[in-house]
DRENTORNU-676894 format. One record per residue: residue in three letters; y, x, z negated of N, C-alpha, C in turn. Coordinates in pm, whole numbers, padded with zeros to 5 digits, always signed. Layout:
# residues N
AlaYXZYXZYXZ ...
This chain:
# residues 243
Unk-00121+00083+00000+00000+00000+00000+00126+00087+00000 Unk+00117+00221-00028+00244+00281-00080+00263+00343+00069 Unk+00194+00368+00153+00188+00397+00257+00261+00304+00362 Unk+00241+00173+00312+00281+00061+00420+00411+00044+00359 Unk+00482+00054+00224+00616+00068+00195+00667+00185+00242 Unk+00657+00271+00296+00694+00367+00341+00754+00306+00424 Unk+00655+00277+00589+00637+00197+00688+00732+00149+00676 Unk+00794+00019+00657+00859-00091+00630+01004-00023+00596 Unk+01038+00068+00502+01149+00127+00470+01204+00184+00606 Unk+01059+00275+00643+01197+00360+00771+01205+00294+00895 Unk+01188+00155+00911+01174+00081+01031+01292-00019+00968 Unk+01337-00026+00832+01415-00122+00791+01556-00142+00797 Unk+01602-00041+00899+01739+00036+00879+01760+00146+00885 Unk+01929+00200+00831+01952+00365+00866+01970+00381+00684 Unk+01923+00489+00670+01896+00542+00504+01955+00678+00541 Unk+01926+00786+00399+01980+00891+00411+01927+00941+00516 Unk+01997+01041+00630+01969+01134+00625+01839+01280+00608 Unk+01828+01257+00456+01741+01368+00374+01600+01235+00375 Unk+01604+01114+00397+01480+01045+00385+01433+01030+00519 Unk+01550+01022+00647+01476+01016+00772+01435+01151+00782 Unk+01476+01264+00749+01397+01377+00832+01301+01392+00768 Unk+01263+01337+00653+01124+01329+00541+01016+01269+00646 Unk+01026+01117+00647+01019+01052+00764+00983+01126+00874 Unk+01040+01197+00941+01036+01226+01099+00898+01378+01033 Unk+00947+01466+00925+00783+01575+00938+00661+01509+00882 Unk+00679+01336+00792+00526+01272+00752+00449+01282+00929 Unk+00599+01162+01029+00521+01128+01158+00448+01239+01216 Unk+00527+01364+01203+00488+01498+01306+00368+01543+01259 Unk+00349+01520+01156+00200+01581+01021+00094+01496+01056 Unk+00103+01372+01095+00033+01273+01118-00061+01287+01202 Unk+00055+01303+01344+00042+01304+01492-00031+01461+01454 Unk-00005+01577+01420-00103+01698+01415-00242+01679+01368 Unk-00214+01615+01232-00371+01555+01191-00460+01460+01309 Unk-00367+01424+01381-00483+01319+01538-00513+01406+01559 Unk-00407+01472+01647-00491+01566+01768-00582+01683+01751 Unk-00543+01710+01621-00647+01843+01531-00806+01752+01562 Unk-00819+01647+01559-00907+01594+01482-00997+01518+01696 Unk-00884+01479+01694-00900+01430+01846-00974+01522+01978 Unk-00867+01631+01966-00887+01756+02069-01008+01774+02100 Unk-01133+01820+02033-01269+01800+02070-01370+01754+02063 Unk-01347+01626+02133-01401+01481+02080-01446+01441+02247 Unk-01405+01512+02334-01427+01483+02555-01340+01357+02539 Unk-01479+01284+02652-01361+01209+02739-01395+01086+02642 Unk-01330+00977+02622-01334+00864+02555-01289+00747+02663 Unk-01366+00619+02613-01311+00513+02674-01267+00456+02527 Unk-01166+00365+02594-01117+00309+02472-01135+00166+02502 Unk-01160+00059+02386-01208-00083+02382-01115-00130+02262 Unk-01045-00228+02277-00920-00317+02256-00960-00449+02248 Unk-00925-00524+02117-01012-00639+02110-00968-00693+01980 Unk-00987-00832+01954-00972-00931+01830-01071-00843+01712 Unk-00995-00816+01621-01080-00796+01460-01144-00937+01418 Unk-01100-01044+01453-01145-01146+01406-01299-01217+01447 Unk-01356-01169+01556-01483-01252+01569-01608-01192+01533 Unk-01672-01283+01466-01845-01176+01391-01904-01175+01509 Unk-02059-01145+01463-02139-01066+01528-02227-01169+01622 Unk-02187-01297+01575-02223-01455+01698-02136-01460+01784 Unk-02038-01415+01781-01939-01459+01882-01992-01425+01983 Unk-01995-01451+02117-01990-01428+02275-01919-01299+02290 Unk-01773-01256+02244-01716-01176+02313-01782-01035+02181 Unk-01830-01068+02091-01853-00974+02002-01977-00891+02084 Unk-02105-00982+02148-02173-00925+02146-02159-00889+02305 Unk-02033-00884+02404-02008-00834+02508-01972-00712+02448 Unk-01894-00712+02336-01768-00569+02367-01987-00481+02333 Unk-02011-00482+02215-02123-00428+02179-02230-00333+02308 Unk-02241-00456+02410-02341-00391+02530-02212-00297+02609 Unk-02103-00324+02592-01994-00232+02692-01995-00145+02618 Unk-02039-00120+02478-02010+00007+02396-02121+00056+02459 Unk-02260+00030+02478-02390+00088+02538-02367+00159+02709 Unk-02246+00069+02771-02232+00092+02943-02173+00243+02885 Unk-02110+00227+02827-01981+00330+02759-02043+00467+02718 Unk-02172+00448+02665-02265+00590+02604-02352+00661+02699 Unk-02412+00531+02794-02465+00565+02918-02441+00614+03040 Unk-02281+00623+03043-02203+00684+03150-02167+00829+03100 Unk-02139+00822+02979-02153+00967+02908-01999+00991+02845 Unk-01969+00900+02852-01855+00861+02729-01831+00827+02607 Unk-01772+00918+02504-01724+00890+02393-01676+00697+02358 Unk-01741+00620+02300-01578+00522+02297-01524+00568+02155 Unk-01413+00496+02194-01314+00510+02080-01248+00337+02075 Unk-01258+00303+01950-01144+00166+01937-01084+00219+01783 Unk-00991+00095+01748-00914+00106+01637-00953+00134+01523 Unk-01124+00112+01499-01211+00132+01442-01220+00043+01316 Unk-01206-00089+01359-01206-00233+01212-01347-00284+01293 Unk-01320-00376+01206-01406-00473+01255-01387-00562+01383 Unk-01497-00666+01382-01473-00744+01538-01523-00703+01696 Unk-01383-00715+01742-01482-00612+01867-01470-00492+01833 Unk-01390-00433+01745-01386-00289+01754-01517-00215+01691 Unk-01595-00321+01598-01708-00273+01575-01778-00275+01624 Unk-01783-00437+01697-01889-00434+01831-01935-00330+01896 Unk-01843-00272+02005-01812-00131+02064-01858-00023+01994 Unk-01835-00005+01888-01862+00085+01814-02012+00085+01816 Unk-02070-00025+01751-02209-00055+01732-02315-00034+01851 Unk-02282-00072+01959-02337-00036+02075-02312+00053+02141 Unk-02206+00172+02093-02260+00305+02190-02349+00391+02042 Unk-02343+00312+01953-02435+00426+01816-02610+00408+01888 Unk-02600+00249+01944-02738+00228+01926-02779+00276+02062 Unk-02667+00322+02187-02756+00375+02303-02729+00514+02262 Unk-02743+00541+02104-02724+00694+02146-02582+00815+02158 Unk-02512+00698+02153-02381+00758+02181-02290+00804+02118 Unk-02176+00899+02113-02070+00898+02019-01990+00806+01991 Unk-01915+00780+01884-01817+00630+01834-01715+00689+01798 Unk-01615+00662+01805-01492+00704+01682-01374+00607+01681 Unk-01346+00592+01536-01205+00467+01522-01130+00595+01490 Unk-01004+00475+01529-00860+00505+01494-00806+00409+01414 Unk-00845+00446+01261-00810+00336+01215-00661+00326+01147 Unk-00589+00202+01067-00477+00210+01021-00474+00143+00900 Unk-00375+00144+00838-00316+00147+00691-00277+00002+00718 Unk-00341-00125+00641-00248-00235+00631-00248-00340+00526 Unk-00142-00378+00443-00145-00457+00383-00299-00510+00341 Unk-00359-00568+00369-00482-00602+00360-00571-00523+00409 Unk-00602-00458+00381-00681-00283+00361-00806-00286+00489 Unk-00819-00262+00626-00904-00253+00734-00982-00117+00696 Unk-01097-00175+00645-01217-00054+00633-01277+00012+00757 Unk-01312+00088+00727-01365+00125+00902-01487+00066+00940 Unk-01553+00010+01025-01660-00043+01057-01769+00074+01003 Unk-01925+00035+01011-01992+00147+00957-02097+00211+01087 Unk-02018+00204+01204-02078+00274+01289-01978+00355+01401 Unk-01921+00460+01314-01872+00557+01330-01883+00708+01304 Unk-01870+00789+01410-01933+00916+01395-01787+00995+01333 Unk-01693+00913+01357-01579+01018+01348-01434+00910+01284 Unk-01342+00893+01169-01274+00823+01133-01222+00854+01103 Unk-01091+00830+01174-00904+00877+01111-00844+00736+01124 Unk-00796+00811+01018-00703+00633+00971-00580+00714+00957 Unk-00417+00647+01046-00291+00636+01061-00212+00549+00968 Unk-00113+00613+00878-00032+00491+00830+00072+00448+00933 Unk+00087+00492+01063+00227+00428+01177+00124+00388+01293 Unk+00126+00280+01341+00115+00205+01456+00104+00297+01569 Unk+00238+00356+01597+00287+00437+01717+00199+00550+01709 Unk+00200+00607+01596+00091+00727+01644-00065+00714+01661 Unk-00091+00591+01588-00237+00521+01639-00261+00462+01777 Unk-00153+00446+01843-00180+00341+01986-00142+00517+02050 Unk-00077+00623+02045-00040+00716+02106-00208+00738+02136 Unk-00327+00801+01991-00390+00884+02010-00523+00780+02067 Unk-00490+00614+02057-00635+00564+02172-00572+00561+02242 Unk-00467+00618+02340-00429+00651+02457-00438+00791+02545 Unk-00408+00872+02472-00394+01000+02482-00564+01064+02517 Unk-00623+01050+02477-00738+01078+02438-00881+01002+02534 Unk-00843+00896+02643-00886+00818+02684-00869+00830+02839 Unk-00986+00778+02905-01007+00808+03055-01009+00682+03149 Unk-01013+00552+03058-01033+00430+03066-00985+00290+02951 Unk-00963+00182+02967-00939+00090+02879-00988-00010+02880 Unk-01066-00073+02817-01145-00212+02833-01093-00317+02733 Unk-01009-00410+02781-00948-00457+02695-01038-00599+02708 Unk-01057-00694+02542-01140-00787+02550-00987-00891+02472 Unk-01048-00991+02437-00968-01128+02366-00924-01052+02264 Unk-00813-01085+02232-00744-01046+02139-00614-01095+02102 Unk-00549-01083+01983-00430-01121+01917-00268-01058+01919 Unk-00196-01078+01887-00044-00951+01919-00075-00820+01942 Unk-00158-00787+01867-00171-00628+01853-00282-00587+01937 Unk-00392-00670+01997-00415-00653+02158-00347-00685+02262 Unk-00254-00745+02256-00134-00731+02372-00048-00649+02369 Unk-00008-00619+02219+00079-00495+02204+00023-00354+02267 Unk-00146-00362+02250-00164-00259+02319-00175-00218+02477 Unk-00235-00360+02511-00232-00411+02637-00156-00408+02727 Unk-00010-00400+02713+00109-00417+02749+00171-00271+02756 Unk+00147-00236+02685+00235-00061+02627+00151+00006+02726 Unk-00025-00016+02728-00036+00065+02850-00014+00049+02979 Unk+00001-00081+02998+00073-00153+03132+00127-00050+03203 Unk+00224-00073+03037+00383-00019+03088+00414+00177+03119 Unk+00329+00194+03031+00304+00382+03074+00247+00389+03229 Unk+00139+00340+03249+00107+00324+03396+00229+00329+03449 Unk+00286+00171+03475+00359+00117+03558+00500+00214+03611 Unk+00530+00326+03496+00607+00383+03445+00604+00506+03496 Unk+00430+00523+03549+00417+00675+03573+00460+00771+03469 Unk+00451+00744+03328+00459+00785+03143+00306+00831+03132 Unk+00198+00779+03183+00068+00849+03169+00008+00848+03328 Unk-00114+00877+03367-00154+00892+03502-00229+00738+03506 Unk-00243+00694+03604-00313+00526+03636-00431+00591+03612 Unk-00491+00542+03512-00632+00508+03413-00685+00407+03469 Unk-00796+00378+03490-00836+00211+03493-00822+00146+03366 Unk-00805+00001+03411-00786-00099+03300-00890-00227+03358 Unk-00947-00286+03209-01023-00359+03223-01012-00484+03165 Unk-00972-00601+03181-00965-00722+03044-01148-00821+03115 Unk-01137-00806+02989-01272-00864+03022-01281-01086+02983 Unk-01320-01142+03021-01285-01273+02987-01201-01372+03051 Unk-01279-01408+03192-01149-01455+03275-01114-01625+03242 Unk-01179-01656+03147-01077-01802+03094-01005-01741+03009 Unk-01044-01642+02908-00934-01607+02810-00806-01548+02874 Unk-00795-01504+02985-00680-01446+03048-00596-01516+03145 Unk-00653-01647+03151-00623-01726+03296-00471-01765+03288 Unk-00430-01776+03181-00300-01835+03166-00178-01714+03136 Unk-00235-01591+03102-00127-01510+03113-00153-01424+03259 Unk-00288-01465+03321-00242-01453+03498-00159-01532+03545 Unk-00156-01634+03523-00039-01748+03552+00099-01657+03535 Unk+00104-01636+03398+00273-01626+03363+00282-01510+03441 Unk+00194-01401+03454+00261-01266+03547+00246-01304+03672 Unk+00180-01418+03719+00237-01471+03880+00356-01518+03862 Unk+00393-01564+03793+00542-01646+03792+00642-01497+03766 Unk+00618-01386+03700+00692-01296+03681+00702-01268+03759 Unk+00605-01240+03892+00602-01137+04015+00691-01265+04102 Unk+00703-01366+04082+00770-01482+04186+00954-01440+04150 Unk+00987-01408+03990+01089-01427+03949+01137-01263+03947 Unk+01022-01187+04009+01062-01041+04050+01125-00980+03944 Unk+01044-01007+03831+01088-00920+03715+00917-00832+03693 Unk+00872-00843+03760+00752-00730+03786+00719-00719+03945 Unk+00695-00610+04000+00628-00601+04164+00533-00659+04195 Unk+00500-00678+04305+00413-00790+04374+00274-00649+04293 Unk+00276-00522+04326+00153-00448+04347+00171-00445+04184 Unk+00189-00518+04086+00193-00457+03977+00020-00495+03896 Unk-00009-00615+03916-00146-00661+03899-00302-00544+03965 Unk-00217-00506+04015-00335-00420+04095-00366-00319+03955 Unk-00296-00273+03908-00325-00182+03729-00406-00223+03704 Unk-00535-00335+03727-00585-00424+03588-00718-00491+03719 Unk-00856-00473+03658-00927-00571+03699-00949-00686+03585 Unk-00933-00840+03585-01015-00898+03544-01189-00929+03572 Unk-01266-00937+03474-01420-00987+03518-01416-01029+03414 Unk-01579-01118+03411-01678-01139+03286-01789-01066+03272 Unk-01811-00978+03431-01933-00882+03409-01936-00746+03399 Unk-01965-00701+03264-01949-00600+03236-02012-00443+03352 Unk-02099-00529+03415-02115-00442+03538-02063-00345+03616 Unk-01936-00495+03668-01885-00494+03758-01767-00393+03681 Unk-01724-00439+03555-01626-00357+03481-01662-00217+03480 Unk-01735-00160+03484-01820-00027+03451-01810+00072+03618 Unk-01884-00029+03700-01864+00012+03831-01707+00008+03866 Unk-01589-00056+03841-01463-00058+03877-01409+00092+03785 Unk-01460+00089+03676-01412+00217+03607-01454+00404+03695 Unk-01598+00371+03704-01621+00481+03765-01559+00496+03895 Unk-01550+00376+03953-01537+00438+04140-01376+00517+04087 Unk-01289+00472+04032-01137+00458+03981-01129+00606+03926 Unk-01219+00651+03831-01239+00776+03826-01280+00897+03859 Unk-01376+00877+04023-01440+00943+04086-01303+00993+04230 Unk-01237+00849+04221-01155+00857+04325-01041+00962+04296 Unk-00979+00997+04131-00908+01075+04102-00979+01198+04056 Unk-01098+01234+03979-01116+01357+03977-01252+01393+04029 Unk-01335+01319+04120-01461+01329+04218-01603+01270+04117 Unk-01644+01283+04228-01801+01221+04154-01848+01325+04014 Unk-01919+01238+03968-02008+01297+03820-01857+01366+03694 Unk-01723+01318+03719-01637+01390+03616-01694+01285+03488 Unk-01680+01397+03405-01729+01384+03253-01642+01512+03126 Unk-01562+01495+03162-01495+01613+03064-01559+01680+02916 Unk-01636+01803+02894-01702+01803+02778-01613+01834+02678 Unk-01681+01843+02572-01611+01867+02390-01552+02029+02445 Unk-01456+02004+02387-01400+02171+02355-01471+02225+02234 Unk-01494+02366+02222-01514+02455+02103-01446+02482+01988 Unk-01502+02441+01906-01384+02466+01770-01349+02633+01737 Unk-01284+02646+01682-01264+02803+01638-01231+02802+01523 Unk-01309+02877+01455-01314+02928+01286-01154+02979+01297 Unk-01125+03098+01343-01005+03130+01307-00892+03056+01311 Unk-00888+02881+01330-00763+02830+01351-00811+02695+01260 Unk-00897+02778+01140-00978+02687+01034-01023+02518+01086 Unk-01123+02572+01188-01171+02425+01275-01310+02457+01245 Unk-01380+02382+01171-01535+02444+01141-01607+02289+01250 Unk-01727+02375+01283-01814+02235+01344-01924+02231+01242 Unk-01931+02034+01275-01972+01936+01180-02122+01948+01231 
């Protein structure tokens, strides 16, 4: 909790001075602790999704087999690392075998990490949690989800769209759950507050197949057939021991 008052303070206004630059070396300490931790971890897909649905849900036990497409292609996933779909995902690249890792965060009502994770960092800032399942990621499979799957949803849109990161594939999976904010970005692209080619960023499906096959061709086309980026080597002398 003292963590999330932090939060809340330096987003709440302008304060001293001597408390924002406090502020600005926690964020920089933070963001070092990701990427220390991130850096040799390869390539990751990342999976984006409602914390809210158990292990009956329909979309729970999709994200789960996409965590398996995800281990079998020879990818890390990575999600936020709570529950829901993010465990889903999680759960199904443990059981084909695969590596898992959350990014988890600090909130008011305390998000434990799911228990099928090989690797768990937990962020008290938002921004540096959506930075490092971005940063770190070769792909995005985004499923049903709430503000903070659109918040993520959107932010990578917008880096794409932005040419801010390189065009990744993107995936939303669930085409009744999405049907109506295809609507509103047709009406955006009519009212030309987005480009006609801007939809092209994004496949919708329901088959995770087809999602899997849209990811690879997307990635073969930018760095050739069979890319799989491996783990980097840790080095003792820059006190990085392997686990």
């Amino acid at each position: 909790m003292g963590n999330q008052n932090k939060e809340s303070k330096f987003l709440g206004g302008k304060r001293s001075r001597w408390a924002e630059l406090k502020s600005v070396f926690a964020i920089a300490t933070e963001f070092i602790y990701g990427f220390r931790k991130l850096h040799f971890e390869g390539a990751c897909m990342t999976v984006f999704g409602s914390a809210r649905f158990g292990e009956e849900h329909l979309y729970y036990k999709k994200a789960q087999e996409m965590g398996k497409l995800i281990a079998q292609a020879g990818f890390t996933t990575m999600t936020g690392g709570g529950p829901g779909i993010m465990e889903a995902a999680n759960r199904g690249a443990k059981e084909a075998g695969g590596y898992s890792i959350g990014c988890n965060i600090v909130l008011p009502k305390e998000q434990a990490p799911n228990p099928y994770l090989d690797l768990n960092i937990t962020m008290s800032h938002f921004y540096v949690r959506k930075v490092l399942l971005l940063k770190y990621s070769y792909a995005y499979i985004v499923f049903p989800g709430g503000f903070g799957t659109m918040d993520e949803l959107f932010e990578t849109l917008t880096l794409i769209q932005t040419k801010k990161i390189s065009i990744f594939p993107v995936v939303l999976i669930g085409t009744d759950y999405w049907k109506e904010l295809l609507a509103q970005l047709d009406k955006m692209k009519q009212m030309q507050t987005i480009s006609i080619l801007d939809t092209n960023l994004f496949l919708v499906t329901d088959s995770l197949e087809e999602a899997m096959q849209f990811i690879k061709l997307k990635l073969e086309e930018k760095y050739g057939k069979g890319f799989i980026p491996v783990r980097t080597k840790k080095r003792w002398w820059l006190f990085e021991k392997n686990v």
